[in-house]
N, C-alpha and C positions, 0 to 999 in steps of 0.2 A: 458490430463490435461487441464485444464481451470487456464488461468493467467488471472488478471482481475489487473483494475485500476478503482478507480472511485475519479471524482475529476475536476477540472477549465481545460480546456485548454490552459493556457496562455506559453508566452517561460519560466518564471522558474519554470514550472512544469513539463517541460523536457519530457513529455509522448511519441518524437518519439523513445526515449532510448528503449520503452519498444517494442516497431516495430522493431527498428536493434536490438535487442536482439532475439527477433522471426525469423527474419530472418537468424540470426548469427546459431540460433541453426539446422533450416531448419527441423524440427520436425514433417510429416505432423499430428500426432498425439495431437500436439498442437492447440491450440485454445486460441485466445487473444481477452478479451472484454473489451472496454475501456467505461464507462459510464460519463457524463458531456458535457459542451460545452463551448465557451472562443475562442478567435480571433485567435489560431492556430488548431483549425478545419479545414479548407479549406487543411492545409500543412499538415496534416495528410491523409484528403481526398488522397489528391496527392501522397503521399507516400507510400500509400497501391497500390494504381494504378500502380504507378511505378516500385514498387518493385512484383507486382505478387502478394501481400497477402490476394488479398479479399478471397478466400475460408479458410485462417488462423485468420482473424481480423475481427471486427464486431465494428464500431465506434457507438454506441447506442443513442449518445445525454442526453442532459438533460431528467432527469426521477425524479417525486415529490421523496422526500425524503422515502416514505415507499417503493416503486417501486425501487429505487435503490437502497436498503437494500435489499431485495427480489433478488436481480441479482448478490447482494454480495455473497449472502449465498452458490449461485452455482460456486463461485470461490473455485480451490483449491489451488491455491496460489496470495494471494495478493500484488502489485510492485506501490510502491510509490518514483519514481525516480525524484524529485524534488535537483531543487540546490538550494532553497533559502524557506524556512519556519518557520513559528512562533511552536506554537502544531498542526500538522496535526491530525485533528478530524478522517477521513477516517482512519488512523492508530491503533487507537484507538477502532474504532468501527469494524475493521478487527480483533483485538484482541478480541475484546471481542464477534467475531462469529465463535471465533477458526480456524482463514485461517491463515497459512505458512507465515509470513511476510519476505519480500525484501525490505528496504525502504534506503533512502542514510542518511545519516549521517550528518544533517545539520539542524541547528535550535533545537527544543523541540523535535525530533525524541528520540533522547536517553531517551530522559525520559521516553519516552511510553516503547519501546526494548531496551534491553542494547546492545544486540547482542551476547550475553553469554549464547547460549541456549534456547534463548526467539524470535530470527527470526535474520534477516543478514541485518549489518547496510554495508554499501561500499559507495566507494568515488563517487560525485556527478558525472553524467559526465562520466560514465568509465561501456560501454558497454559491454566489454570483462569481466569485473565483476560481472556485471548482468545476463549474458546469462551463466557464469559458474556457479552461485547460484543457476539459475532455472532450467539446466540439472542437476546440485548435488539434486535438491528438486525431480522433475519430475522422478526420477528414483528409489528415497528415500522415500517410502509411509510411512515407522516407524520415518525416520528423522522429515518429515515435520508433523506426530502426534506431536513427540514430543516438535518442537517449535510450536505447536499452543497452548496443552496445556500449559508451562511455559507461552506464553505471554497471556493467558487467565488471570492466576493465576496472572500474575502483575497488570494488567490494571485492576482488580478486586480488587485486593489491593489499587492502587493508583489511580483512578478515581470511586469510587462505593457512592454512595450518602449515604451510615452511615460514610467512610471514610471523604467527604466533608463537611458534614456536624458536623463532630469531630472538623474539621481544624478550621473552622468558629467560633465553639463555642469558640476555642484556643485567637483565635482572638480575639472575643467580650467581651471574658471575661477579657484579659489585662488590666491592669491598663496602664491610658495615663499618659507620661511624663507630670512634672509642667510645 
């Protein structure tokens, strides 16, 4: 199975979570692709090295936006382990490429998953959480269908340009207070 991340490297975007979780599970059937870049690159470099995971991890770098959709699409389970976010777009655009979502629970996340069927929201921060969702998904080929369709079917619902554009007209057509 292919875990993937794609997204900034910065510290609240927490992506060595998704390393000790690789490593927690010790899977060699696993495969971790992290796609982006951001000032904690170099401490990920190091932590593949020092933990042994280069033939498990593959640190990819910045890739144009079509090219790192293209590398999404090879994820079968997507991990957005952030501790601080406004609407993560990546979440977003995993759901709607039908990938398994893990994502924590902070900021606009909920809005995208509820976690009710539609992917697994868990507390920022909390390893042993993360690495139990992606051996429940990695072993669950029906489970993790079936959260991708549900969070398909949401993020279709509530980010699809006939939806946004319903809201807009909501909007404009309002009458302003005197």
């Amino acid at each position: 199975s292919i875990i993937g991340y794609l997204g900034r490297h910065n510290d609240s975007k927490n992506v060595q979570h998704v390393l000790e979780a690789l490593e927690q599970l010790g899977d060699p059937r696993l495969a971790c692709v992290i796609v982006g870049s951001g000032p904690e690159r170099k401490r990920l470099e190091a932590f593949i090295e020092e933990h042994h995971l280069e033939n498990a991890a593959a640190l990819l770098g910045h890739r144009p936006l079509p090219e790192a959709l293209t590398l999404m699409k090879s994820f079968d389970i997507f991990v957005n382990p952030s501790y601080s976010e406004g609407i993560p777009t990546s979440v977003i655009e995993a759901a709607f490429m039908k990938k398994a979502i893990i994502a924590t629970a902070v900021g606009g996340t909920s809005e995208i998953i509820s976690g009710n069927g539609d992917g697994f929201l868990i507390s920022p921060k909390n390893t042993s959480a993360l690495a139990e969702k992606l051996k429940l998904l990695v072993k669950d080929a029906s489970l993790r269908q079936t959260l991708c369709t549900k969070a398909f079917l949401a993020v279709q619902d509530k980010f699809s340009w006939p939806r946004a554009i319903e809201q807009y007209l909501v909007l404009f057509n309002q009458k302003s207070a005197p």
